[in-house]
Structure formats: structure tokens, C-alpha cells
C-alpha positions as CSV (number, residue, x, y, z in Angstrom):
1,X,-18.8,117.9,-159.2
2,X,-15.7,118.7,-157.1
3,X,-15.6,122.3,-155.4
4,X,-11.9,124.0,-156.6
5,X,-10.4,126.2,-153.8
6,X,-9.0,129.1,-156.2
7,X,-7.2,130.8,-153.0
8,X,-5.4,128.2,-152.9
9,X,-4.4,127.1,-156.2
10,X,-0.8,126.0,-156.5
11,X,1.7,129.0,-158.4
12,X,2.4,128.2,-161.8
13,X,6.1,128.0,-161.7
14,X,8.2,126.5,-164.2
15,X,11.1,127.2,-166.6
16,X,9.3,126.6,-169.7
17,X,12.2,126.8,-172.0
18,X,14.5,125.4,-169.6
19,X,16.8,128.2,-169.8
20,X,18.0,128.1,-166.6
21,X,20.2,125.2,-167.6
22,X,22.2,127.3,-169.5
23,X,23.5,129.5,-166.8
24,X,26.4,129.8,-164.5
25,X,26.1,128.5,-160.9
26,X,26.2,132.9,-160.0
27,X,23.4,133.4,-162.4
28,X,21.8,130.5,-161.0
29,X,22.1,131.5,-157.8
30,X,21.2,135.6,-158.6
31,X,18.2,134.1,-160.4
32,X,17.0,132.0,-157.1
33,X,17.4,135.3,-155.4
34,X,14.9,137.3,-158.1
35,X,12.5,134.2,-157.6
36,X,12.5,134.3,-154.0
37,X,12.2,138.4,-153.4
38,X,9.0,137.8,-156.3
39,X,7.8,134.8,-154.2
40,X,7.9,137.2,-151.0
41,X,7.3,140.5,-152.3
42,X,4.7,140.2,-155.8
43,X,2.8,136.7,-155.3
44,X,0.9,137.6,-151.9
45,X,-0.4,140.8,-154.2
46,X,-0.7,140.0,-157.9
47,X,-4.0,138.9,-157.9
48,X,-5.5,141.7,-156.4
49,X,-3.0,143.9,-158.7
50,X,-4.4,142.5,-161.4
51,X,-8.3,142.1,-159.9
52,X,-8.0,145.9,-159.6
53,X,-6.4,146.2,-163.1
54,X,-3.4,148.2,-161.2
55,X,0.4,147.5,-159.9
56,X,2.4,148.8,-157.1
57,X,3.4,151.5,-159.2
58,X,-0.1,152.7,-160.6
């Protein structure tokens, strides 16, 4: 049986609803800019946020 590395399991990221094909190029690009501050900011903590059952702002 294979051995899964959960530290590094790869970030479920996907437009689901492919909604982002309905926006304008500035939404598009103001959206890239939400995704990359959460990429930078939220992903290297949520697990531990939600290990702890807490958020940056509990």
C-alpha cells in the first residue's frame, strides 16, 4: 500500500462553476489578486486554523 504525504498534498483549486468566465478582464485580474494575497497570506495557515478549530481573528 502506497504511503500519501498529506503535507504535501496539492491545493484544491478550481472554479467549479466556471464563473470566472463570466467576468471582465479588471474583475479577472482583481480576482487573480484575491487568489494570490489567499495563496500567500491564508494557505500556509489554514490547516492549523482549522486543526486548532480557530482563525486569525479568534
Amino acid at each position: 500500500m502506497a504511503t500519501i504525504d498529506v503535507d504535501n498534498l496539492p491545493y484544491a483549486d478550481g472554479d467549479f462553476y466556471a464563473f470566472e468566465d463570466l467576468l471582465s478582464d479588471k474583475e479577472r485580474d482583481r480576482l487573480h489578486e484575491v487568489r494570490a494575497w489567499l495563496k500567500a497570506e491564508v494557505t500556509p495557515h489554514a490547516t492549523d486554523w482549522w486543526n486548532a478549530g480557530s482563525s486569525r481573528t479568534t
